[in-house]
VOGU-3710 file (C-alpha; in Angstrom, 3 decimals, decimal comma):
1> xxxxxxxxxx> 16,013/-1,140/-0,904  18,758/-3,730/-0,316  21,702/-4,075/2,520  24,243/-5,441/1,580  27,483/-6,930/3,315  30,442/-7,062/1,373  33,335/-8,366/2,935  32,972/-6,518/6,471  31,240/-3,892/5,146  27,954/-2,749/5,418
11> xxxxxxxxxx> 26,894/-1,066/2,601  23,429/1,183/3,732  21,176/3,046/1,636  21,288/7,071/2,474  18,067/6,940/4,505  16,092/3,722/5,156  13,177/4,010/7,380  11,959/1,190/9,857  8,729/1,907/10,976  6,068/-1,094/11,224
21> xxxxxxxxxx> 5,165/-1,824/7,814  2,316/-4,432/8,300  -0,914/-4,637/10,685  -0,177/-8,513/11,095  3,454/-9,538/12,464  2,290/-13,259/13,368  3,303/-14,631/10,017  2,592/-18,222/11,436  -1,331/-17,374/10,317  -0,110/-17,925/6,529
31> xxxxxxxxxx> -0,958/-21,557/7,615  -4,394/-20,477/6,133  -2,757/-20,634/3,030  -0,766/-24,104/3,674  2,206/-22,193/4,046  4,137/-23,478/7,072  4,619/-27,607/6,949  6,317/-27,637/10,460  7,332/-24,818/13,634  10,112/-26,441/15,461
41> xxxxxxxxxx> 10,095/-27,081/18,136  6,418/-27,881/18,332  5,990/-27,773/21,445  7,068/-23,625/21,817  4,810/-22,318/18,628  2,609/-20,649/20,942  5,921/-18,842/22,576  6,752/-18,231/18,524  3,510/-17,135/17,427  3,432/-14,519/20,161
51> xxxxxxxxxx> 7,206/-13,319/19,848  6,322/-12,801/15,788  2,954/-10,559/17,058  4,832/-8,369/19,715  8,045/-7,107/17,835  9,537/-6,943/14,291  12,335/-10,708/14,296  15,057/-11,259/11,996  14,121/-14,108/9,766  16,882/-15,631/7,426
61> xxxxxxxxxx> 16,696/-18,453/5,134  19,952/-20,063/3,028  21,099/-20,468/-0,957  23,749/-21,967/-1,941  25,397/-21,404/-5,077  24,696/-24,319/-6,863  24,141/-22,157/-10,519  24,806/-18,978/-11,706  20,470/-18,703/-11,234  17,977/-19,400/-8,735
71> xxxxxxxxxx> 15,125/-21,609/-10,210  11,418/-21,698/-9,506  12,010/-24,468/-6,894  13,584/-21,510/-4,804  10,181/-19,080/-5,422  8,335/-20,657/-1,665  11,795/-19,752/0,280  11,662/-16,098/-1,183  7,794/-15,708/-1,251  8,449/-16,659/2,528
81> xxxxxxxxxx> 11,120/-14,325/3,033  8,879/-11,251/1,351  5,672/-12,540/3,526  8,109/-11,956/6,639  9,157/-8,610/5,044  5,484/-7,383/4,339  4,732/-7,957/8,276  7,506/-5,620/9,286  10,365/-8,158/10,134  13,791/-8,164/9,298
91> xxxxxxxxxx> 14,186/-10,395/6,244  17,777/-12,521/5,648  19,100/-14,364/2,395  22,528/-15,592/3,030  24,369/-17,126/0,425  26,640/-20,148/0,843  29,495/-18,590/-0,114  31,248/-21,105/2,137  28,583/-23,876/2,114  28,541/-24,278/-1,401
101> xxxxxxxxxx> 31,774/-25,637/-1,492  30,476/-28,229/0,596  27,371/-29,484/-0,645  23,923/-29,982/1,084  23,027/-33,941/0,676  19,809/-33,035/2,097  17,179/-35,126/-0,882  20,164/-35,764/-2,980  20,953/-39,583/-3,752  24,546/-38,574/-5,049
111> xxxxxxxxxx> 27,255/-35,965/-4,061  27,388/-32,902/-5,548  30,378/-31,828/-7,667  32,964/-29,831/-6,612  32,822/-26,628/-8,218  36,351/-24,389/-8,385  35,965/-21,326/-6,645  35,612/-18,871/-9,660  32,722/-20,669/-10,417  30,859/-20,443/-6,966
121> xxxxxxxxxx> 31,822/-16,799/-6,756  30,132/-15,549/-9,931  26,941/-18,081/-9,406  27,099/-15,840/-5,868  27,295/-12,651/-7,876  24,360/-13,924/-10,332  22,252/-15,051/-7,414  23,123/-11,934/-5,592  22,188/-9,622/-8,260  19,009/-11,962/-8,702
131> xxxxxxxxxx> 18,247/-11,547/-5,158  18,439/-7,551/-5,379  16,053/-7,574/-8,616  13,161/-9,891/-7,079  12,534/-8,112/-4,083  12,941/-5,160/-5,742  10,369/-5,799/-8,255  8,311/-7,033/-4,876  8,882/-3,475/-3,736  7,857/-1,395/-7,028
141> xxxxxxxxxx> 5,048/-3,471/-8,675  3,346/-5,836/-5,479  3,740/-3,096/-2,331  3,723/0,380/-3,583  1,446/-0,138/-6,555  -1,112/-1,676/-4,409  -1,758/0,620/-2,381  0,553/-0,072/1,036  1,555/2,190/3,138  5,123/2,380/4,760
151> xxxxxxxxxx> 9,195/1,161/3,744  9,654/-2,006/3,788  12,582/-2,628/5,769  14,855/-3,882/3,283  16,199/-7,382/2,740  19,945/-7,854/4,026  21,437/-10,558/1,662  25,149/-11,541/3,413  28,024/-14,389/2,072  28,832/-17,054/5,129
161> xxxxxxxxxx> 32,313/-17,032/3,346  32,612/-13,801/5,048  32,894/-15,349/8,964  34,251/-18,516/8,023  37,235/-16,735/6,450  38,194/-15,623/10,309  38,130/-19,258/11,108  40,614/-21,591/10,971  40,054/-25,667/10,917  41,509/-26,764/14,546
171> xxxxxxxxxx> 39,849/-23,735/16,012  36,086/-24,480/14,488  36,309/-27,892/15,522  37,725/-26,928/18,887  35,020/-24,408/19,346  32,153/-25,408/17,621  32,171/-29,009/16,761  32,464/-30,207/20,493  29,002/-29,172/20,960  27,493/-31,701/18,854
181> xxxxxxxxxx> 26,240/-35,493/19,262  27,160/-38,401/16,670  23,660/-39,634/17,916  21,924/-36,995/16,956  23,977/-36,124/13,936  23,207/-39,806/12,454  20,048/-39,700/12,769  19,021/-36,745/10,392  16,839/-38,392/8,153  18,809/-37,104/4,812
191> xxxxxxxxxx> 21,610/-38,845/6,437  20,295/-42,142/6,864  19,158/-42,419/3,311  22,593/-41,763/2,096  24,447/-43,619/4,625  21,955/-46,994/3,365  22,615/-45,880/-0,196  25,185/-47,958/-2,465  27,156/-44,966/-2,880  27,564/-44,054/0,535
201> xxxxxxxxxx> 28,395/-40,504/2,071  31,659/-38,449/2,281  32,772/-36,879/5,051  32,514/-33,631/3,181  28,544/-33,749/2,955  28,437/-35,313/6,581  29,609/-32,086/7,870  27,655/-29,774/6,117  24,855/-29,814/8,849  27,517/-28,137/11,337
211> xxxxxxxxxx> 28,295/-25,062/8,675  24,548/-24,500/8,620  24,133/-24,555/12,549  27,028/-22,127/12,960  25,525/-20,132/10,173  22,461/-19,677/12,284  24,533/-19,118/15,561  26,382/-16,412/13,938  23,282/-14,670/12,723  22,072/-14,797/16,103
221> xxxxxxxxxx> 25,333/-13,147/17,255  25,336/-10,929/15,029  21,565/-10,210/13,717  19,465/-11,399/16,571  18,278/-13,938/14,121  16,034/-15,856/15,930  13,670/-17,777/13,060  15,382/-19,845/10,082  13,298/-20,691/6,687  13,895/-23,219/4,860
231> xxxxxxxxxx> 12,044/-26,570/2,524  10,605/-29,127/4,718  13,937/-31,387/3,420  15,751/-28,737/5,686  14,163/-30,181/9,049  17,680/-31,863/10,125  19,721/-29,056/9,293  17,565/-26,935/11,256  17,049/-29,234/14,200  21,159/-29,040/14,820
241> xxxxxxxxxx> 20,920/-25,640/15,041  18,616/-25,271/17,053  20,668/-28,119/19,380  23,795/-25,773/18,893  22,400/-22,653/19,752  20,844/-24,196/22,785  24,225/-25,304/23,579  26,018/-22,322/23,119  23,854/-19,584/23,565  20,644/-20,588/25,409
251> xxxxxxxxxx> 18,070/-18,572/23,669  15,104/-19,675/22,129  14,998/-19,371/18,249  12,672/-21,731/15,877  12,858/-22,917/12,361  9,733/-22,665/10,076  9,872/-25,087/7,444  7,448/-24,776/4,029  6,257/-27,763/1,994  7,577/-29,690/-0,629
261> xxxxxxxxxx> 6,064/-29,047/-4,247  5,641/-31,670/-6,510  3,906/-31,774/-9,906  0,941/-35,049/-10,196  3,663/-37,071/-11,230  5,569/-36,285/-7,556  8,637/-35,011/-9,221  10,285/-32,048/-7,754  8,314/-28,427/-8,819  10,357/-26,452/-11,589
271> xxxxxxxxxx> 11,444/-29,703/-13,534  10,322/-29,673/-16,975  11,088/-32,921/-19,059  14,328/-33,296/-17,063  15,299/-29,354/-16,822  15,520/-26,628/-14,332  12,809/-23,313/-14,843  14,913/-20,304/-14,567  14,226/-16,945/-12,598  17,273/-15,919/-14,802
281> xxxxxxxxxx> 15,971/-14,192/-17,743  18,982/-15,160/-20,045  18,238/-18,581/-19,226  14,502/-18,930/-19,523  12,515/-16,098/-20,621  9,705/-14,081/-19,113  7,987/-15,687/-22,133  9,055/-19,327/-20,804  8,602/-18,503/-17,177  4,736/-17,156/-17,665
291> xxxxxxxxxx> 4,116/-20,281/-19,811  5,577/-22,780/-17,307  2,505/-21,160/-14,928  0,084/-20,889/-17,921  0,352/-24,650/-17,922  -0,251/-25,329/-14,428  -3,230/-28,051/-13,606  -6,387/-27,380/-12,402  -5,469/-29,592/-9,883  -3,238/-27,663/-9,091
301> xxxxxxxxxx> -3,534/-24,228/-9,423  -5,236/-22,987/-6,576  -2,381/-24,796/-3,819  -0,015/-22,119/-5,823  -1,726/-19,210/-6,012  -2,238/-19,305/-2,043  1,621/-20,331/-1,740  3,089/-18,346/-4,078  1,275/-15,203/-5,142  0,110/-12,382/-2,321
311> xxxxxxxxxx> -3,598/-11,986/-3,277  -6,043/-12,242/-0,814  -7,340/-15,615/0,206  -11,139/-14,002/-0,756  -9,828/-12,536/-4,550  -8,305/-16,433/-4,800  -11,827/-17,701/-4,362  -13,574/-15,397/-6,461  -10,450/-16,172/-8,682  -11,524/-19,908/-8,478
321> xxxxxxxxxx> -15,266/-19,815/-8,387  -15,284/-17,682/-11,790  -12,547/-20,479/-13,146  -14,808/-23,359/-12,248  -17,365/-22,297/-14,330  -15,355/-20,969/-17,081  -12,032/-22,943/-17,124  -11,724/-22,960/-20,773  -10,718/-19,389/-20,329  -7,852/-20,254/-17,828
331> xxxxxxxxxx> -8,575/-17,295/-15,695  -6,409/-18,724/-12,880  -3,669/-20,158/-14,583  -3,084/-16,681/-16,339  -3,404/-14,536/-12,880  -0,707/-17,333/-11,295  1,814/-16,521/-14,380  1,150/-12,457/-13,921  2,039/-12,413/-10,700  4,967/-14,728/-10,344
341> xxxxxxxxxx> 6,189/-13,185/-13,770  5,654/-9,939/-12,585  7,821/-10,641/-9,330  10,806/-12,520/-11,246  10,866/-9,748/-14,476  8,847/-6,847/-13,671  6,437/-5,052/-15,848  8,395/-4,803/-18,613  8,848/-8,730/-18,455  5,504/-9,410/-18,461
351> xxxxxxxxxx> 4,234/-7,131/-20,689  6,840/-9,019/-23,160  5,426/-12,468/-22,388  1,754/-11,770/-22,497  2,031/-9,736/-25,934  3,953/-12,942/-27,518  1,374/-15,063/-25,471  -1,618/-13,073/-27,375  0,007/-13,289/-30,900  0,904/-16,848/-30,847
361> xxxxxxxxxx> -2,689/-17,664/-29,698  -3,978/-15,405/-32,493  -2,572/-17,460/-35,071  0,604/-14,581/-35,332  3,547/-16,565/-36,837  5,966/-14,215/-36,907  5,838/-14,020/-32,726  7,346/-17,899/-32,854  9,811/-16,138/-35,053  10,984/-13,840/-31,983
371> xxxxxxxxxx> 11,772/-16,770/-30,069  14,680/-18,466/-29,205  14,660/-22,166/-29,527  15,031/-22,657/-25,557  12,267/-20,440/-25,297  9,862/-22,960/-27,602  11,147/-26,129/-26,018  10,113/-25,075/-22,116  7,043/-23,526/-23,820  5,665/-26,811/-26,084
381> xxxxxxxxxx> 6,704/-29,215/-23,262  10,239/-30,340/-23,460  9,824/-30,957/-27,665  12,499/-32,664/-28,756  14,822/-30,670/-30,993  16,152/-31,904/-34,475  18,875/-30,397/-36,478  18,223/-31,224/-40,408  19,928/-29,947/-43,320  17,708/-28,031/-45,602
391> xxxxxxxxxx> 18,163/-29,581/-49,059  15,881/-28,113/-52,618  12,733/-29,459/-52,947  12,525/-30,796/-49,614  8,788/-31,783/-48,920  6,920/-31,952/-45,835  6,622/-35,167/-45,302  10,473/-35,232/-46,173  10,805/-33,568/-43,478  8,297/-34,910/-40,761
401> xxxxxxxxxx> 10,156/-37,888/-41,677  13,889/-36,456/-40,996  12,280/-34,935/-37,752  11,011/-38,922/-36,272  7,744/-37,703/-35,862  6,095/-40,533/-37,993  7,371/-44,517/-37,395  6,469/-44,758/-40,809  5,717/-43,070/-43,848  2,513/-44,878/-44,458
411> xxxxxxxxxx> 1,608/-43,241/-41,195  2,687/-40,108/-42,187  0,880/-39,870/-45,172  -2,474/-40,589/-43,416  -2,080/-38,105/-40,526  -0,929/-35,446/-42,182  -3,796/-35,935/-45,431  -5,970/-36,107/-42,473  -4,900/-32,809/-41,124  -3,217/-33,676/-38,407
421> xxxxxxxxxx> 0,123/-31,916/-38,774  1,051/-29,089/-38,482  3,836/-26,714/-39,330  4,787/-22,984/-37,671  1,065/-23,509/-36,328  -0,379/-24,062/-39,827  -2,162/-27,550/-40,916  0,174/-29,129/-43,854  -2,383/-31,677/-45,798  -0,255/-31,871/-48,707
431> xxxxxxxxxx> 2,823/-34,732/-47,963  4,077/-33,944/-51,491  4,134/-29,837/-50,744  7,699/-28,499/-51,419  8,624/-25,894/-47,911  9,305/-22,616/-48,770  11,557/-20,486/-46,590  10,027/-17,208/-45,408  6,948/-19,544/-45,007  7,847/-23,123/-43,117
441> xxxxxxxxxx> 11,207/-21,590/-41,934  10,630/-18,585/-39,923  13,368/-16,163/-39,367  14,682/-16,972/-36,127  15,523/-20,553/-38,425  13,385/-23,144/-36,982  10,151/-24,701/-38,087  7,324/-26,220/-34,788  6,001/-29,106/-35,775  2,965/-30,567/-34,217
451> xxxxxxxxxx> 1,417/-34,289/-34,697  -2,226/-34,571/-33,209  -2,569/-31,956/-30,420  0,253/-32,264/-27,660  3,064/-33,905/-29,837  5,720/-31,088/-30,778  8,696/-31,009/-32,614  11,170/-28,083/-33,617  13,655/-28,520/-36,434  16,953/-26,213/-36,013
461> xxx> 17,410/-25,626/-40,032  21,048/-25,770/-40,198  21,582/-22,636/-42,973
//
């Protein structure tokens, strides 16, 4: 079940029931997992720990509308926000409504772009709607289908457009900015790096650690919203409102930040080759999404399964220990993608990607067929996509040629007598074989090509 505030209204489900859901409320022990980076401040976790163990908290953590799609970057914030559900609190996912107009610099080295306002309100409906679907799916397929007893109390996703639209400019400064400190405000560490950056920082993005204070003040107002979620890069934002709320309202609230993932080469997790990994199904696919997992290190794999699935810390051993021995069978990989795939596109989302997933691995051609080309670029690495021309009696090393995947033909010639090329999955020996359509040029109009064992191209048959 989802609330939802639109405008001032609180749209409620007919009955929604709020008894304890979870025999755990302390969510702080999910540092078993490597969950929490930081509890701030510090020096009160033990006063956090035990407020999170006596009584069901509000616990709210922040989107902006950046895209009309959330990305698999965003997965730790919501995982965090369902763990927090699961133990019977009050879960919050407000959209920046207001604050994406603005632009978080936090790990940015540039400003964002201004986006017009029709644009951030339908990336707040697509998020929105996103939002509604994942815990949803949560609720269906990883709570009631397991077994657990009792409602979840359901999540309450709000716009901070709503309140700042009852605020005017002299009056929010008046009111709220005269609580803060240029000190302190200088000294937020994703500040500094812009303010020592060639490029500098506006005033815009400057500001844009005050809207996220007063977000948290408001919820406090108006939720009793005493915890805030957010990535590690969130510390600053966090710290001033913590620093305005102490201020303003004197109670004690904390902010529980999660840790940055990277992939081995340290770039940001969710980047493939340069793009984004969608939890928007018109942008990548369940198919996509449960291969981006599929293809997860070994090095890694275990770190996500305790961050981002909810198995049991003794199944992800056993999950582990039977890997170890057999990883040729990537047993953990494939439970990472089921669950995550499960969670972003139900059952009938991954049911979709595995049974494309078996066929291609079976040598089934016609399942590359069903694909869209997006779909086999995130799948076979980023491959670079080349538009040819189909022309009669086009051969195949005609064509590996057209596609770059040779530097010369002499090259070409030898790899691909060799055996080492492939087409739609199939070894082409033959340089001098004429393509036939229905057979190199599947129906969805592409061909894969593959040099050696990790080098793919797709031509885009322009017919």
């Amino acid at each position: 079940m989802i609330l939802r505030r639109v405008g001032v209204c609180l749209v409620r489900p007919a009955v929604v029931q709020l008894r304890r859901t979870y025999t755990e409320g302390n969510i702080l022990k999910l540092q078993d997992r490597g969950f929490f980076q930081d509890v701030f401040p510090a020096e009160a976790i033990d006063k956090a720990r035990s407020m999170l163990g006596a009584s069901p908290q509000t616990i709210y953590a922040g989107f902006d509308p950046t895209a009309d799609s959330l990305h698999v970057g965003n997965l730790l914030v919501i995982i965090g926000l369902l763990h927090a559900q699961r133990a019977g609190h009050q879960p919050i996912a407000l959209l920046g409504g207001a604050t994406g107009q603005i632009g978080d610099p936090s790990g940015r080295k540039t400003e964002r772009q201004a986006m017009l306002l029709d644009m951030v309100n339908h990336n707040l409906a697509c998020i929105g709607s996103q939002m509604d679907t994942i815990f949803q799916n949560h609720r269906k397929f990883l709570w009631e289908k397991r077994g657990h007893s009792g409602a979840l109390k359901p999540v309450l996703v709000v716009n901070n457009a709503d309140w700042y639209r009852e605020l005017n400019f002299v009056q929010f400064i008046s009111s709220v900015g005269r609580h803060f400190r240029m000190g302190s405000m200088l000294s937020r560490a994703s500040v500094q790096s812009r303010l020592q950056s060639e490029g500098g920082m506006s005033f815009t993005e400057f500001t844009y650690q005050i809207f996220q204070a007063y977000d948290w003040l408001h919820l406090l107002k108006a939720h009793n919203c005493r915890f805030q979620l957010g990535g590690s890069d969130q510390m600053g934002n966090i710290m001033s409102g913590h620093e305005l709320i102490s201020r303003v309202d004197r109670k004690d609230v904390y902010g529980l930040t999660l840790p940055l993932i990277t992939n081995e080469e340290g770039d940001k997790f969710g980047k493939s080759a340069g793009n984004a990994v969608w939890l928007s199904g018109d942008k990548t696919s369940p198919y996509a999404l449960y291969q981006f997992f599929v293809r997860t290190p070994d090095s890694e794999v275990e770190k996500l399964l305790k961050l981002l699935t909810f198995l049991p810390l003794d199944e992800i051993r056993s999950v582990m220990a039977r890997h170890q021995r057999t990883p040729e069978l990537w047993e953990a990989q494939k439970k990472l993608a089921q669950e995550l795939t499960l969670l972003v596109h139900g059952e009938e989302g991954l049911k979709k990607a595995e049974d494309i997933t078996a066929a291609l691995y079976s040598g089934n051609v016609e399942a590359l067929g069903e694909l869209e080309v997006k779909d086999i670029k995130q799948t076979f690495g980023g491959a670079p996509v080349v538009d040819i021309l189909p022309e009669p009696g086009m051969t195949v090393l005609q064509v590996a040629m057209k596609a770059k995947c040779f530097p010369t033909e002499k090259d070409a010639i030898r790899i691909i007598g060799a055996g080492g090329f492939t087409i739609n999955l199939n070894k082409a020996k033959n340089p001098a074989e004429v393509l036939a359509p229905g057979v190199h040029i599947l129906k969805n109009g592409i061909s894969l090509l593959r040099v050696g064992k990790r080098n793919y191209y797709i031509v885009k048959w322009l017919i």
